[in-house]
C-alpha positions as CSV (number, residue, x, y, z in Angstrom):
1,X,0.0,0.0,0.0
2,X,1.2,3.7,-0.2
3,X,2.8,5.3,2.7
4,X,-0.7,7.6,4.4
5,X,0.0,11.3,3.4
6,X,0.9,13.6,0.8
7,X,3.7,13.3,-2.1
8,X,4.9,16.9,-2.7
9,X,6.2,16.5,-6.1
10,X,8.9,19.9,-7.0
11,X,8.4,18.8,-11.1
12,X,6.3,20.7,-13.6
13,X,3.6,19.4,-15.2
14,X,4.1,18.6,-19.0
15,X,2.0,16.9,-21.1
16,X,-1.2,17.4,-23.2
17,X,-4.9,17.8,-22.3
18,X,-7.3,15.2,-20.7
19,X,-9.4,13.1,-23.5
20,X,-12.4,10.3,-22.4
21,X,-10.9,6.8,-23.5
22,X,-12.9,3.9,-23.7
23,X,-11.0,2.2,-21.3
24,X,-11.2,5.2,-19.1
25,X,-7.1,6.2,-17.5
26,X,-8.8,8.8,-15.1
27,X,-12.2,9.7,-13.5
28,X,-12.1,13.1,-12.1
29,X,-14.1,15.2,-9.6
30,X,-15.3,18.7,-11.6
31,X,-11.9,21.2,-11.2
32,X,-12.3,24.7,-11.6
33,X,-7.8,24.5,-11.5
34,X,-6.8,24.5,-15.2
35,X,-3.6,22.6,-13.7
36,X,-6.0,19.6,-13.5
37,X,-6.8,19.7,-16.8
38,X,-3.3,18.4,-18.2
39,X,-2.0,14.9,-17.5
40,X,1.5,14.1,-15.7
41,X,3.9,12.0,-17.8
42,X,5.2,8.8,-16.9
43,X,8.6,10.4,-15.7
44,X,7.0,12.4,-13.4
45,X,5.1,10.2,-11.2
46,X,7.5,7.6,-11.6
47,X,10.3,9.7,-10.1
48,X,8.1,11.3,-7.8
49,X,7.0,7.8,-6.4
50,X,10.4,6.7,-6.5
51,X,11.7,9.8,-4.4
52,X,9.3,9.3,-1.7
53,X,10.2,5.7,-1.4
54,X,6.7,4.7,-2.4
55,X,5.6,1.4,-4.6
56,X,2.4,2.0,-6.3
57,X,0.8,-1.4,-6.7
58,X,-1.2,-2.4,-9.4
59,X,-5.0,-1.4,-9.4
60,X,-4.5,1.1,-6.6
61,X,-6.1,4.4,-6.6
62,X,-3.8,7.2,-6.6
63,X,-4.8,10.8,-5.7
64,X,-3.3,14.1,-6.8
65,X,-4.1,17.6,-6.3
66,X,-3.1,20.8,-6.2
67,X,-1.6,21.7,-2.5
68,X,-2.5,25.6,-0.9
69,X,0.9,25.9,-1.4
70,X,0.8,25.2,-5.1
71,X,2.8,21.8,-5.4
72,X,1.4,18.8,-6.6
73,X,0.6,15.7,-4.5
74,X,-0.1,12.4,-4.5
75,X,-1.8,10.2,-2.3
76,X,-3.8,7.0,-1.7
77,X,-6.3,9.3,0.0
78,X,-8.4,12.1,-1.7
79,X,-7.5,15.4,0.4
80,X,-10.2,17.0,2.8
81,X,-11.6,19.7,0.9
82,X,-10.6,21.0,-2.9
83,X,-10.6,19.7,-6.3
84,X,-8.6,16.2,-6.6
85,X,-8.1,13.3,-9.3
86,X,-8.2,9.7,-9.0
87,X,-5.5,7.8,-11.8
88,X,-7.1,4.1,-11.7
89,X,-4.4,1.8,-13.3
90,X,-6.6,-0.8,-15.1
91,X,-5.0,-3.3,-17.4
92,X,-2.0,-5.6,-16.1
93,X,0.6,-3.6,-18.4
94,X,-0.9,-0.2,-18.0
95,X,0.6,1.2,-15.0
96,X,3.1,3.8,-16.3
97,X,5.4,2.9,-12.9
98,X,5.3,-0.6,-13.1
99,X,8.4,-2.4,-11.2
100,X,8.0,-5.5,-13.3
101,X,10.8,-6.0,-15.8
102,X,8.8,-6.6,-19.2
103,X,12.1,-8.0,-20.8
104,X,12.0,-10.7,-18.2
105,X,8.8,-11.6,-16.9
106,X,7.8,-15.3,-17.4
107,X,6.3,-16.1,-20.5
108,X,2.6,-18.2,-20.8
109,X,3.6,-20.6,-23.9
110,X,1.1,-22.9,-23.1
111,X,-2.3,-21.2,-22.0
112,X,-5.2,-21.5,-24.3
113,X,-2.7,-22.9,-27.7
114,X,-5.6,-24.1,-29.8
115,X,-8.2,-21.5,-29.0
116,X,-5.1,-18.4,-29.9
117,X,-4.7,-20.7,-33.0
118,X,-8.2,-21.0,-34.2
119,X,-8.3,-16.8,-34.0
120,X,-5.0,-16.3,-35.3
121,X,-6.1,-18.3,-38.3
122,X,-9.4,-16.5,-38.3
123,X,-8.3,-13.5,-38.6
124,X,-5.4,-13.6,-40.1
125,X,-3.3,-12.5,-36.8
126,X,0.4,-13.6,-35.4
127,X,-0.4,-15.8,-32.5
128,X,2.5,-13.6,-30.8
129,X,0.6,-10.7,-31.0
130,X,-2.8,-11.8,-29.6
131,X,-0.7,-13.6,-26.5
132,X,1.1,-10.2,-26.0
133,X,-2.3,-8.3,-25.9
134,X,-3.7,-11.2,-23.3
135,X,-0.5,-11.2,-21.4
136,X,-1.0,-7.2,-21.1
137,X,-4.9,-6.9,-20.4
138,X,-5.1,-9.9,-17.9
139,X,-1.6,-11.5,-17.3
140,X,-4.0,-14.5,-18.8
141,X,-6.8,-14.2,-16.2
142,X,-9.9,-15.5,-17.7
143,X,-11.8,-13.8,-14.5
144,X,-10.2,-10.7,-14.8
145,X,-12.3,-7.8,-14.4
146,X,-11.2,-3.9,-14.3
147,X,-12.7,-0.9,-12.4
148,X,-13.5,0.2,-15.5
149,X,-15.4,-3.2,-16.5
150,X,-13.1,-4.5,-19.3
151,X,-13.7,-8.2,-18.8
152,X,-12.0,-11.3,-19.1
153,X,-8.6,-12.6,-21.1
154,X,-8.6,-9.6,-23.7
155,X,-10.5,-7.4,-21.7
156,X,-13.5,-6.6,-23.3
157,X,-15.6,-3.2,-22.3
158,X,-19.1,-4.6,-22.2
159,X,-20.5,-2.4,-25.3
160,X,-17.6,-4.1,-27.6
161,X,-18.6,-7.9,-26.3
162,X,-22.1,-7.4,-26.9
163,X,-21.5,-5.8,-30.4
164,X,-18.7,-8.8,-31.0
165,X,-21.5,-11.3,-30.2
166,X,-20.1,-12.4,-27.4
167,X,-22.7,-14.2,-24.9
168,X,-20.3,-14.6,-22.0
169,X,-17.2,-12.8,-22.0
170,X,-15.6,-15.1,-19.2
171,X,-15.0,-18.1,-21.5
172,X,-11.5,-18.3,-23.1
173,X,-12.5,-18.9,-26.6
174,X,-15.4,-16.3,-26.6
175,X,-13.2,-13.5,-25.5
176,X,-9.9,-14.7,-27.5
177,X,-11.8,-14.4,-30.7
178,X,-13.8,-11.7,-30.0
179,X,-10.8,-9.6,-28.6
180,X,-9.1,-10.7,-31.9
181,X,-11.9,-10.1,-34.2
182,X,-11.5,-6.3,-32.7
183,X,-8.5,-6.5,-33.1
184,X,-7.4,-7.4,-36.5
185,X,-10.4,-4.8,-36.9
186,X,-7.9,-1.8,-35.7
187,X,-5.2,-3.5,-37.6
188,X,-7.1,-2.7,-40.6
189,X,-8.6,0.6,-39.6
190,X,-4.8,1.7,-39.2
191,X,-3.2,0.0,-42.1
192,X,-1.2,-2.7,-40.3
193,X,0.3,-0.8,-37.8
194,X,1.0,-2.7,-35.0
195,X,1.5,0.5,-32.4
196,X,-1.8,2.6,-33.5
197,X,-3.5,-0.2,-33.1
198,X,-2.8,-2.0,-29.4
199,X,-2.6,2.4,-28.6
200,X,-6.5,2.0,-30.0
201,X,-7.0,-1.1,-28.0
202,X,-6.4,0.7,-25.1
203,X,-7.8,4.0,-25.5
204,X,-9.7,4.0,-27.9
205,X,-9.9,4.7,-32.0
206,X,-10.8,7.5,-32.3
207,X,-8.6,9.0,-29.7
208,X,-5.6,7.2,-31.9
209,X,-7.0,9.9,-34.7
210,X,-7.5,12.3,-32.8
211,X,-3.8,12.5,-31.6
212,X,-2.8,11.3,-35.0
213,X,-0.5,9.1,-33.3
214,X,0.1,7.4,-29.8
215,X,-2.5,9.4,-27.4
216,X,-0.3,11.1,-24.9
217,X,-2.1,9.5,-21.7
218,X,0.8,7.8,-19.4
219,X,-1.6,4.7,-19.3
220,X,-1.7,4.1,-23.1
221,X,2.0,5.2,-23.8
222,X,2.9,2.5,-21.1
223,X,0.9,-0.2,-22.0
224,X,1.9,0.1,-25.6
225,X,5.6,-0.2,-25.1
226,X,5.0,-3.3,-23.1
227,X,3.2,-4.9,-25.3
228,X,5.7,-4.6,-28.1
229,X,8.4,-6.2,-25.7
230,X,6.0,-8.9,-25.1
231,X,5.3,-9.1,-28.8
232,X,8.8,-9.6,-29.5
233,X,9.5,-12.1,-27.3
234,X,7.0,-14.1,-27.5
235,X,7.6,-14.0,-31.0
236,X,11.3,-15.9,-30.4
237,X,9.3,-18.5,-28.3
């Protein structure tokens, strides 16, 4: 757990504006503070965390605001009074301050072979890359479920499953084809390109456009870097 209390972090704040994802990176209390309004990059809170001796652990809730004395804070509590945001680290791979080594993390070469098969041939996909996107949504928990309600394997949000025609998103080969069907769908939507599309997996499509690239939310930029190191190596498995 994080140590009770507030982290005064002395760094600026430098990254872009706020934007909904579909896998949702914050949910916010209304702020009046325009400082509020802008995202802190991975460097940031990692070194912040890292000065303060504090390991964030995944799925944790993680406060910050803007102190009377203008710093900003984070904590595992919201403050007593005043405008505050909660950063709600979803997805296995998404946590921007991760301690996990991605380049050496155990593998899983074994879970679900035929049913990754059967969608990799169905859509046309390297079985590499779906067991990369299911190592990074649910470290290959079929029961996973996130606060935002990304469910199961691949985690799919609800809406997406029901449009996928998926009838229960807990069973393997439901949710490994359906989470590949969407997938080789943003493969295509971004002309092969491996990075827009596990960024669009994550935060959405249209945010992918929007940004005309990687969106610059630490959750996204994280979770796509990990899952190209998993891509590669599970590609030299």
């Amino acid at each position: 757990m994080m140590k009770q209390g507030v982290l005064i972090a002395l760094l600026c704040i430098s990254a872009a504006a706020i934007a909904e994802t579909s896998k949702p990176h914050f949910v916010a209390k209304p702020s009046n503070k325009g400082v509020l309004g802008k995202t802190v990059s991975n460097n940031v809170m990692h070194n912040t965390a890292q000065a303060a001796g504090v390991s964030l652990k995944q799925g944790e809730k993680v406060y910050h605001y803007i102190t009377a004395s203008g710093g900003l804070a984070f904590s595992d509590s919201a403050p007593q009074q005043g405008h505050y945001q909660v950063l709600l680290f979803d997805c296995y791979a998404c946590k921007p301050q991760s301690s996990i080594n991605w380049n050496a993390i155990p593998l899983f070469t074994s879970q679900y072979q035929q049913q990754i098969a059967d969608a990799a041939r169905a859509y046309q996909l390297e079985p590499a890359l779906i067991r990369a996107v299911i190592h990074a949504e649910s470290a290959f928990k079929s029961a996973a479920v996130s606060k935002t309600g990304a469910q199961g394997l691949m985690q799919l949000m609800p809406a997406t499953a029901n449009e996928l025609g998926v009838s229960d998103a807990f069973h393997p080969e439901q949710n490994i084809l359906a989470g590949s069907r969407y997938l080789s769908q943003l493969l295509k939507r971004f002309n092969g390109d491996i990075v827009l599309a596990c960024a669009a997996y994550n935060a959405g499509a249209s945010r992918v456009e929007q940004y005309n690239g990687v969106p610059p939310f630490p959750e996204t930029q994280a979770y796509v870097e990990r899952v190209q190191i998993l891509l590669k190596r599970y590609r030299n498995t």
